[in-house]
C-alpha positions in Angstrom: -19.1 -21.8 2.2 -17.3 -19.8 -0.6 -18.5 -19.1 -4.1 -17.3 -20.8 -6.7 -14.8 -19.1 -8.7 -13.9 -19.5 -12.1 -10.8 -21.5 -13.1 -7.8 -19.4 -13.6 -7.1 -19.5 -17.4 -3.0 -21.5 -17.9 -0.5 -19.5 -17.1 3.3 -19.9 -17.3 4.8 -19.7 -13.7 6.0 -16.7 -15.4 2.9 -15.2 -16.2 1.3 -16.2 -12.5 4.4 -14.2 -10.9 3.8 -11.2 -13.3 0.1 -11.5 -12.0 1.0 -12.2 -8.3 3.6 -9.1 -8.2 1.5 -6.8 -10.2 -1.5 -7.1 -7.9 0.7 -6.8 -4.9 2.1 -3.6 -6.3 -1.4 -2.2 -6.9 -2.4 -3.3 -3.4 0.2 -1.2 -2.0 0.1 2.1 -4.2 -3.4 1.9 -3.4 -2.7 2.9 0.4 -0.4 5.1 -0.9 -3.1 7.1 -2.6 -3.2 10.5 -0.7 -7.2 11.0 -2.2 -8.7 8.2 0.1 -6.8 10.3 3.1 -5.3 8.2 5.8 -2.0 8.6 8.0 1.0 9.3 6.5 2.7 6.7 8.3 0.7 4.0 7.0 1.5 5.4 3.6 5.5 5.9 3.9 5.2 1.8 5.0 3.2 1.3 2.0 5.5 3.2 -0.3 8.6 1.7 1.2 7.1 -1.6 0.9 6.2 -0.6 -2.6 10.1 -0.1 -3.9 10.4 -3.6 -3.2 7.3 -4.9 -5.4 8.3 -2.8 -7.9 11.7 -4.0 -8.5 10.5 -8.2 -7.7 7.9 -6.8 -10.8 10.2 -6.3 -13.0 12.5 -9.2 -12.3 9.6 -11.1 -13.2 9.3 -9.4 -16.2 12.7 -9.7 -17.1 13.1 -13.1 -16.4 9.9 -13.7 -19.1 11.7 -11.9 -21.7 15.4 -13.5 -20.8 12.5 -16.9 -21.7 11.9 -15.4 -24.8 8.4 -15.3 -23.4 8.1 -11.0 -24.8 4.2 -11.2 -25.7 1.6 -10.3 -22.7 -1.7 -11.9 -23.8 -3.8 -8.9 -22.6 -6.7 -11.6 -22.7 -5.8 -13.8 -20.5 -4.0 -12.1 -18.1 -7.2 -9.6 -18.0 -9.1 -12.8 -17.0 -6.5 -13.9 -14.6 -6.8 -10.5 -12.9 -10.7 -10.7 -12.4 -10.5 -14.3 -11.3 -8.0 -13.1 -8.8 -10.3 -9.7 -7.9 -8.0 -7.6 -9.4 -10.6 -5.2 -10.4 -11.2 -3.9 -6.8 -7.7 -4.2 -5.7 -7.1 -1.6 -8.7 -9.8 0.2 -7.9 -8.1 2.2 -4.7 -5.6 2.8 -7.1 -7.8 5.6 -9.0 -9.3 8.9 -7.7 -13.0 8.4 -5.8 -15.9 9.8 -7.3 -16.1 13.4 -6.4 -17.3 13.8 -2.6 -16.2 10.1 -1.5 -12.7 9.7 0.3 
């Protein structure tokens, strides 16, 4: 049985793509990362992968700001990102502590 997660605080469907694409992105760079090692072939698919994320990340931006939607509520999308376990999906993003990778 799964835990019980919070709710995900409201989003526009704007917000949720911003969420959905920025976490993707992170996902990929994060293989991309040349300090947790790996094969390089694994990371040129993650990088080519991640030219594509990037650019459907900032068509959803755009399209919030063609809305007239041009504030991020740090907040809530913060919680949106925890709820979502965006916290260790950004976490491969970063360098390891010294002596791990």
């Amino acid at each position: 049985m799964l835990p019980d997660l919070p709710p995900l605080p409201a989003l526009t469907h704007a917000e949720g793509d911003l969420i959905d694409r920025y976490l993707e992105a992170a996902d990929l760079l994060g293989r991309v990362n040349p300090a947790h090692g790996g094969d390089t072939y694994r990371g040129l698919r993650a990088a080519q992968a991640l030219v594509r994320k990037a650019a459907e990340l900032r068509d959803a931006l755009a399209l919030m700001h063609q809305r007239g939607e041009t504030e991020l509520h740090g907040r809530t999308l913060a919680r949106a990102l925890r709820v979502l376990d965006g916290e260790r999906r950004t976490a491969r993003v970063a360098l390891p502590p010294d002596g791990v990778g």
